[in-house]
C-alpha positions as CSV (number, residue, x, y, z in Angstrom):
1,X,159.5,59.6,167.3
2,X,160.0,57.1,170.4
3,X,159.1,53.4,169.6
4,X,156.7,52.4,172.1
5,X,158.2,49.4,174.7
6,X,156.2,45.6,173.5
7,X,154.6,46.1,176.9
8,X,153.2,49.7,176.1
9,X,152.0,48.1,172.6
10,X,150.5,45.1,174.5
11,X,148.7,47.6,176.9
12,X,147.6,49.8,174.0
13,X,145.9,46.5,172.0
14,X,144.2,45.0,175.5
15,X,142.6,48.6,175.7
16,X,141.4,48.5,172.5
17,X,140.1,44.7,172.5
18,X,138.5,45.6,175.3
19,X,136.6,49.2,173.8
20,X,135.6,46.6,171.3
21,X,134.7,44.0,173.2
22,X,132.0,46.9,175.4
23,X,131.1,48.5,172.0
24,X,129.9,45.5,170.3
25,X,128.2,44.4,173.7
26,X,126.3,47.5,173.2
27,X,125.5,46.6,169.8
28,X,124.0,43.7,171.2
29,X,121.2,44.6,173.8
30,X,120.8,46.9,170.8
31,X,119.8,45.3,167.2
32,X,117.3,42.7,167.1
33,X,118.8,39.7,167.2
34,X,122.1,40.6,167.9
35,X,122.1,38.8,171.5
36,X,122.1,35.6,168.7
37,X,125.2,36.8,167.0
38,X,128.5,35.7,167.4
39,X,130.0,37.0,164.6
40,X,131.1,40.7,164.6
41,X,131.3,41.1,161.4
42,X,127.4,39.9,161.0
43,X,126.6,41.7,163.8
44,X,128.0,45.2,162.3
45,X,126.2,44.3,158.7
46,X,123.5,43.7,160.6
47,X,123.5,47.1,162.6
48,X,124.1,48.9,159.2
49,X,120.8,46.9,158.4
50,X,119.0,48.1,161.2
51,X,120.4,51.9,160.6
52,X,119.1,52.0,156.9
53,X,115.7,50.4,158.2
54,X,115.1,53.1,161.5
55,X,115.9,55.6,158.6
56,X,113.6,54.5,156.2
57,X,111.3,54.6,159.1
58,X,111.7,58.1,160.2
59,X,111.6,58.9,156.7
60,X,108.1,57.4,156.4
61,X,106.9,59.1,159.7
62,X,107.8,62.8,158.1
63,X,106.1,62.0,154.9
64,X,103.3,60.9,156.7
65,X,103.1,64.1,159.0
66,X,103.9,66.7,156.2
67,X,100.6,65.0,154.5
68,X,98.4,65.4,157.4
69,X,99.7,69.2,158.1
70,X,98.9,69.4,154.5
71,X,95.6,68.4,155.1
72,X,95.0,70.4,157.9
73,X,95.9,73.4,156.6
74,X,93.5,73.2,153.9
């Protein structure tokens, strides 16, 4: 296998600071509060946060409306 050139590297790392750099932007306008954070490593524990609470959520939500089907069917 051909070693890449320190140019090619240096290309391949500016390409992927900058998928990071759009990513966590996204991650941003995204989680509440995450216009605030600086940090990306708060700002991913706080996404993972956020994930575990929208799932609780939606898990909520289904119990909810597998209780009222259940009490329409009745």
């Amino acid at each position: 296998m051909r070693r890449k050139s320190r140019s090619a590297m240096e290309e391949v790392t500016a390409k992927a600071k900058k998928l990071v750099k759009r990513k966590t932007k996204g991650l941003r306008n995204v989680v509440p509060g995450g216009e605030f954070m600086s940090n990306n490593v708060l700002l991913i524990q706080e996404t993972l946060d956020y994930i575990v609470s929208l799932q609780t959520q939606v898990n909520v939500m289904r119990s909810i409306v597998d209780a009222a089907e259940a009490g329409v069917e009745r």
